[in-house]
N, C-alpha and C positions, 0 to 999 in steps of 0.2 A: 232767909225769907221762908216763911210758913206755906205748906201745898196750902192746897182749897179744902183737903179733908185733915186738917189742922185746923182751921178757920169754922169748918164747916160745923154746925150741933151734932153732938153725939146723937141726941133725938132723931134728928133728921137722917142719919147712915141707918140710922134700923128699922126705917122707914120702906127704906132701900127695895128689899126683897119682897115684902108687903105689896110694893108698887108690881116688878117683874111677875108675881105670882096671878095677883090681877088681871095682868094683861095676857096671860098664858091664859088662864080659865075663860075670856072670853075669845081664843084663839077655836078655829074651830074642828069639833071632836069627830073621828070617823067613826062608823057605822056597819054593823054588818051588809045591808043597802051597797054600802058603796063599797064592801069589799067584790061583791055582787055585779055590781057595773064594770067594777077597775079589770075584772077578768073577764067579763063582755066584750072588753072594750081593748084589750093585749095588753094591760098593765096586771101581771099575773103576781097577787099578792095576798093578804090573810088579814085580819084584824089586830093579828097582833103586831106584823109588821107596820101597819097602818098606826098604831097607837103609839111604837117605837118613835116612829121617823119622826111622828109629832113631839116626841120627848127633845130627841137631838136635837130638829131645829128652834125648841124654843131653847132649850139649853145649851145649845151652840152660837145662839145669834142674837137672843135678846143682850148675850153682856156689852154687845157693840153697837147696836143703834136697836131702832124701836124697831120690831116684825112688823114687814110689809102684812096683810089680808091674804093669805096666797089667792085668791081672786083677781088680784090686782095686777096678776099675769098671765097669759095665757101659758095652759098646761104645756107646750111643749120649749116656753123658755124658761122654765126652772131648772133643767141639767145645766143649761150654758150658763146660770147666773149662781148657780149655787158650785161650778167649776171655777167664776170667776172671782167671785170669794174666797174659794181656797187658794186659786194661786196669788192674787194680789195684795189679798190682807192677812198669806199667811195662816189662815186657818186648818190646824191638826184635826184634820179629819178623814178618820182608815175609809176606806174603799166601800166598804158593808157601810159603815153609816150613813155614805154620800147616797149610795144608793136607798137605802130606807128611807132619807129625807127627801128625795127629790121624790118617790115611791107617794110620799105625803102630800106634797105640795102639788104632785098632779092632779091627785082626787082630789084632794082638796077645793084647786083652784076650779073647778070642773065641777063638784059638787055640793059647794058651799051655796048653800041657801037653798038645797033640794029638801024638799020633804019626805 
């Protein structure tokens, strides 16, 4: 029996990362602003890590379902859901990254759609 990317169009697999890239560029970007608030506010961190975290989580997490909006949760349940990710589905991810990403998705979720 043939998988689905046997079946599937060559055209269409190289379509693939076109689409994931897409959906990253509209994911959304931090700011100096909100390195600015995140250390007002006790999340003590920089732009760069801020730019990081947003690497890892799209590149840790678009390969298995579509990224949530980190808006779509409040800032202080992204440790417990990006913990429960790793242990449930198994997700390779060192200690410094978790923490970069979860770094992200607090500003993030907190500061998505500030001007």
């Amino acid at each position: 029996m043939r998988s689905y990317f046997d079946r599937c169009p060559k055209s269409l697999l190289l379509l693939l990362p076109a689409f994931f890239i897409g959906c990253a560029s509209a994911l959304y970007s931090p700011s100096q602003q909100d390195v600015t608030w995140a250390n007002r506010n006790g999340i003590s961190t920089s732009l760069s890590r801020l730019r990081e975290g947003r690497i890892l989580y799209v590149q840790t997490c678009a390969g298995c379902h579509n990224l949530p909006r980190p808006e779509k949760y409040a800032p202080q349940k992204w440790p417990k859901l990006v913990r429960e990710m790793v242990r449930e589905q198994d997700v390779q991810l060192e200690s410094r990254d978790s923490t970069l990403m979860v770094e992200f998705l607090r500003v993030a979720s907190e500061r998505s759609g500030t001007p």
